[in-house]
Each structure stands twice: as C-alpha cells, then as structure tokens.
C-alpha positions, 0 to 999 in steps of 0.5 A: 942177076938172080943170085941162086945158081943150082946144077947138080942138085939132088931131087930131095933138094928141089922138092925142099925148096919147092914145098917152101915155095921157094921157086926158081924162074927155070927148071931144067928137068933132064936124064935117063930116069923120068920117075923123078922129072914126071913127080917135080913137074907134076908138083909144080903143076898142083901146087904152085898155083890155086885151082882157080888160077890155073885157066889163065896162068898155067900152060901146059904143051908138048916139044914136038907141037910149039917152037921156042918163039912161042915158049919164049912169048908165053912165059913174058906173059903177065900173071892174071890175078896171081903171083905167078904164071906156070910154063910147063914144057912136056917132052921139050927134046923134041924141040927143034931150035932152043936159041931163041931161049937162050936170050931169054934165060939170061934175064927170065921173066921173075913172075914165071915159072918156067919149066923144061921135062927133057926125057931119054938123055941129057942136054950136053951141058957144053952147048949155049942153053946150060950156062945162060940157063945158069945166068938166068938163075935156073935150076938144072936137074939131072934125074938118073937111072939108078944102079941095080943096087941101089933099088932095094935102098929105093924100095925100103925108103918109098915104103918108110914114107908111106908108113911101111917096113920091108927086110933086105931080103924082100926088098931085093926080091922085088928089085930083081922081078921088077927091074929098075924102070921106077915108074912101074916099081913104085906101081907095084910099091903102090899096089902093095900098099894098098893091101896093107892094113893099119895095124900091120905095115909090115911088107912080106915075102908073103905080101909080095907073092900074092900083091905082085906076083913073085914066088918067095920059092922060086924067083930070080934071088932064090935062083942066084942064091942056089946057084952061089951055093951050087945047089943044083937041085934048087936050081934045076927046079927054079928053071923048070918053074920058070920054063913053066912060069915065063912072067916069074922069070926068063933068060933076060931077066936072070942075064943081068943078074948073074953077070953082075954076080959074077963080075963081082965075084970076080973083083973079090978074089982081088980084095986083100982077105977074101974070105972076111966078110967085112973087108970083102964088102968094103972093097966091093963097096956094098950097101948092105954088109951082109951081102959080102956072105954071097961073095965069100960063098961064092969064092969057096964053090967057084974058082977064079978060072971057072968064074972067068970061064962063067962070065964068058958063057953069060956072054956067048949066051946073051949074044945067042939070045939077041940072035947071033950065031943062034938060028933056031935056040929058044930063050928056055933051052939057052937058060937050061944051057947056061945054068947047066954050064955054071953048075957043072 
C-alpha cells in the first residue's frame, strides 16, 4: 500500500508536488470551482509526459462517452517507451457505474497516472470510491468556489505572480464587476496584463476602466461607498449611470453586494465597541482592517431598526426580481426602488 494518503490538500500543495514530479497513481479532482481542477489536470496533461510520448501514453476522454470497465482497463496499460502512462477523465460526474474502480483504486497500477476532473459538486466522501481511493494512495482535492472576500486576496496574488501590483481599492472594484466565476477573472486579469508595459506594472483604476470596462466613477463600489455614506446624490447618479450602462452594473449584480454589506452591518451593532475600528474588523473577521471604516460609517447613518428594515427590502426586492408577486417591474425601476428605499 502507498504510503502517501492525501484529503483535504490545498491547490498550492498538489502543484508543489506535481512540479517536483512527485506524482501520485490517482487524482481526484472534484468541487464547485473548476479554475483550480482545469489548471491541475491541464499540468498534468503538459508536463508529466514528453511530447514525443503522448500519442501512445496519454488519454484523454469524457465521463459521459466511456464506462469504468474501459477506464479501468486503460489505466493497467503498460507505458510504451515511458515511465508513465497518463489517464485524463474530463467531466467524470457524468460517469454512470464507479464500482468497477473501486477494486482498482485499492491496488492502482504504479506506472499510471490516473486522474478524475469531477466538476458541479463533490463525490459524497461517504460513498465506497473516496477510501478505496484513499488505499490506493490517491490525491483527493476539493476545489471550492471562493467567498466574496476573498476575491480581492485572489486578484492581488494572481497579479504579484505575474509581476504586477494592485491597491485594495481596485482590487475590490474588479471583484465586485467581475464576480466570482475564476475562470473568466483571471481572463480579464490576463487582459490587463497584457496592456501592462515592463517598466510599469502597476494595475490602475485607470487600467481597469479602459482593460476591463469598469468606471472608477461609477461602478458598483463607488455605489455601495455612496450609499454607506448616504450620499444620495452620488447614488442617484451611479443608478441613472447604470440605468443608461446595463454592462456596468444591474440589479443582480448590486443585490449581493449590498445584502452582504448590510448583513454585515448588522452583526457589527453586536461587537462589544462599535465604533473602534480595529475591534470592529476582529469581530467581523475582515481580511483587510481598513474595511471596518465602511462598518463604522455605516452604523453612524443607519440605525440597527432601518438596517433590519433594509435587509428585508433587499429581500422582497430580490423576490420581485426573480418574478414573485412582480408582473410587470423592470430590473431598472426595482433598483430605483431599493436604493430610493435604503437612502430615505
């Protein structure tokens, strides 16, 4: 029995290993996030074997279009000319019987590499693949979708890698207009890079607006900012900007965003000093300390009653947005609505 037994590893942890070429004979690449299993098996796929290899030991196939029988027999193939034999299963939910892999995961061929890219959810780590997977010295990783604040952290570090600096600020302007969905924001990270010269890395608001789209005046931070400051005017004209601009921001985008703000504020009036910043972000647990301002802010120009009151019109309006009790509301007059709702 192998002697390496992997769950729970991070992706920086497999991708470690996987440039040492330390390999493992299964990987089961499985979650809600696909950025992080397309770039392990992509790896995988491009570096493990030589190109001069690859016709006769590396396979490629789909869950839908193979059954485990044929999985099975493949990977207990004999490399041909190489020290390894590369079984890539593409979308391998869709795969209608696993148990024929079960037997083989308890004792996987060693000159395979045998990998698993099971997209839209996890395998319940309950049912009999996981631990005979496990026996087999398999590497199980769970990629997860990433919480909303965590995308600027995201955002900052893809940038540092690729030689580029970014200010918090701007970082959490693309977050927010671009959403959580990594494989399209590092598209549009990669986009921005490319505009970059060498002797300047550094990303602007300016940058972002002309690479990716985003107005550093009106955006959906800039409207969040002018609400937690209840400047009506601000935000009477990021709407108006947006009512005119649907790509630079909507109802759906901006409903998140300020239920979040807003759920938030509302766990603040709870922290045992309200108004210090500093024990603020402890107790809501923020990334970045500066972010406790917006918390503070908030709690001088919005009562805990109008808070609770605000997080219940984010909700009727995000019912009515999805149709209920709505015939006829367009998204534009249902964001007129709420913000007219928040300020007032």
């Amino acid at each position: 029995m192998p002697e390496r037994k992997n769950t729970g590893v991070s992706y920086e942890t497999v991708m470690r290993d996987l440039n040492a070429r330390k390999f493992s004979p299964i990987y089961i690449l499985m979650g809600e996030e696909s950025y992080y299993i397309d770039k392990i098996s992509e790896f995988i796929a491009e570096n493990v074997l030589k190109p001069e290899e690859k016709d006769f030991n590396q396979s490629i196939v789909f869950g839908a279009d193979i059954t485990a029988a044929q999985i099975v027999d493949s990977a207990k193939g004999f490399p041909m000319m190489s020290e390894y034999r590369v079984v890539i299963v593409k979308e391998s939910q869709n795969l209608k019987n696993t148990e024929p892999l079960e037997k083989y995961f308890k004792n996987p061929a060693k000159s395979t590499i045998l990998v698993f890219c099971h997209k839209n959810g996890s395998i319940d780590k309950r049912k009999k693949i996981i631990p005979a997977a496990l026996e087999g010295g398999a590497v199980i990783f769970e990629s997860k979708k990433l919480y909303d604040r965590e995308l600027p952290g995201f955002i900052e570090s893809y940038l540092k890698k690729n030689r580029a600096t970014i200010d918090s600020k701007t970082a959490l302007i693309i977050a927010e207009h671009v959403g959580a969905d990594l494989n399209r924001l590092t598209s549009e990270l990669d986009k921005v890079l490319i505009s970059l010269s060498d002797s300047d890395r550094r990303v602007t608001s300016d940058v972002v607006e002309k690479e990716i789209g985003v107005s550093k005046e009106f955006n959906t931070f800039e409207l969040r900012n002018a609400i937690i400051r209840r400047d009506v005017f601000k935000a009477n004209q990021i709407v108006k900007y947006f009512d005119s601009n649907p790509k630079a921001g909507s109802l759906f985008s901006i409903l998140p965003l300020l239920f979040s703000y807003f759920e938030n504020l509302m766990i603040a009036y709870y922290s045992p000093n309200m108004m210090n910043e500093n024990a603020v972000a402890e107790f809501l647990e923020l990334r970045n300390g500066w972010a406790a301002k917006d918390y503070v802010t908030g709690m001088r120009n919005y009562s805990g009653m109008k808070t609770m009151q605000i997080i219940s019109k984010i909700r009727e309006i995000d019912a009515k947005s999805k149709g209920l009790d709505n015939p006829n509301t367009s998204a534009g007059d249902l964001m007129k609505e709420l913000i007219f709702f928040i300020l007032h």
